[in-house]
C-alpha positions in Angstrom: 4.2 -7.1 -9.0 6.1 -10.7 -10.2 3.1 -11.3 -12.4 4.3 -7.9 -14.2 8.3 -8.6 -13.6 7.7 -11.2 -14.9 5.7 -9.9 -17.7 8.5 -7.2 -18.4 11.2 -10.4 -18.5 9.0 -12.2 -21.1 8.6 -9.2 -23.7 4.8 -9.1 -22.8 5.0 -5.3 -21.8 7.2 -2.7 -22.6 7.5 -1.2 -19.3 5.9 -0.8 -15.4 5.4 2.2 -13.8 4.8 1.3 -10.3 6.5 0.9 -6.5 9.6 -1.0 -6.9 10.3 -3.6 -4.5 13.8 -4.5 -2.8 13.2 -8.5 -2.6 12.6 -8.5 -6.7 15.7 -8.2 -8.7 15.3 -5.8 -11.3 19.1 -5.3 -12.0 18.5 -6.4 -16.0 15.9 -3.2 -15.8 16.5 0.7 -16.3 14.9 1.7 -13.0 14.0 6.0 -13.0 12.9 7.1 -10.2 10.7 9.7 -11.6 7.6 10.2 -9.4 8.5 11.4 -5.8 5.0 11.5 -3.6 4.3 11.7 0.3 2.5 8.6 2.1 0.5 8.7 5.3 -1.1 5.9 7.3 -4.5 5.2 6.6 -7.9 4.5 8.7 -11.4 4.9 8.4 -13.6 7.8 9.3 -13.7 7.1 13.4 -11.3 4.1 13.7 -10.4 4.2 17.3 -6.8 5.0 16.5 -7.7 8.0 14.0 -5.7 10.0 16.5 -2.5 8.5 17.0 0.5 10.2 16.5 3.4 7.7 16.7 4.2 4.2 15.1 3.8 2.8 18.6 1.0 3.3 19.4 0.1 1.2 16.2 1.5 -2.0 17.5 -0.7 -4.9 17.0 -2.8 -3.2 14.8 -4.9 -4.8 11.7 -3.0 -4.0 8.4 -3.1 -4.3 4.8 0.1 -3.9 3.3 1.0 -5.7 -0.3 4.0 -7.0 1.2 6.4 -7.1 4.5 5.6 -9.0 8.0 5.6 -8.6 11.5 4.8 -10.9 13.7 2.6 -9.4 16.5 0.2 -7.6 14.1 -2.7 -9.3 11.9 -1.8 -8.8 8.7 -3.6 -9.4 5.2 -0.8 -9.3 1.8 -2.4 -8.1 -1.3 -2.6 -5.8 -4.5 -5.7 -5.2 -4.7 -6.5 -1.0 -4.1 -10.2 -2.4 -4.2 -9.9 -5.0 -1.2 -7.7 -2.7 1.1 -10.5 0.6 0.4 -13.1 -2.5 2.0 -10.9 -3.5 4.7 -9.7 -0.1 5.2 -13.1 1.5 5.4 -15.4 -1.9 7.3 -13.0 -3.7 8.9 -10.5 -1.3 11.1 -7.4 -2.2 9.2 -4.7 0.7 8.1 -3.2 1.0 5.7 -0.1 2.6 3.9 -0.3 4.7 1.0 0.3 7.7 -1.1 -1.7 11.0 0.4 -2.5 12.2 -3.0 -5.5 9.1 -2.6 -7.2 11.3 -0.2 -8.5 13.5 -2.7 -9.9 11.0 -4.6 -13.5 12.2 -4.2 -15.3 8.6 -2.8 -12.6 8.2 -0.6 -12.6 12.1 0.3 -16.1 11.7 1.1 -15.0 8.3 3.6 -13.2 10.4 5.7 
């Protein structure tokens, strides 16, 4: 997401549609909020925690998240929807994302 702030602040591209970030100032940007979706926590087909019903019971779990840190948990940063789908889906890590990617028919068919 810098690479395209950053992109936006050098007149390379007229605009980003995309998660905003609170720890990248965008106050030179008109920010619209115009896309309002759920997200749910992610795991493959028969991860042990599948069935888990609270954040807690999450702790020290693997995770793929694009940004953010916590320091008990194993965590791998990235933007890649291609590299979290493989560590998602052979590697037992969660992730975070909008639900609406559950009906995207290869991932459908994952779970």
């Amino acid at each position: 997401m810098s690479e395209l702030i950053t992109s936006l602040r050098l007149g390379r591209i007229d605009f980003y549609l995309g998660i905003a970030s609170p720890e990248i100032s965008m106050n030179e940007f008109f920010i619209e909020n115009s896309i309002k979706t759920e997200f749910c926590i992610m795991a493959r087909h028969g991860h042990p925690l599948a069935n888990s019903t609270t954040l807690s019971q999450l702790q020290g779990c693997k995770w793929y998240f694009p940004n953010g840190k916590q320091d008990n948990c194993s965590i791998i940063y990235g933007d890649s929807m291609t590299i979290g789908e493989q560590l998602v889906t052979n590697e037992d890590y969660l992730f975070i994302g909008p639900k609406a990617i559950l009906s995207v028919d290869h991932i459908d068919s994952q779970r």
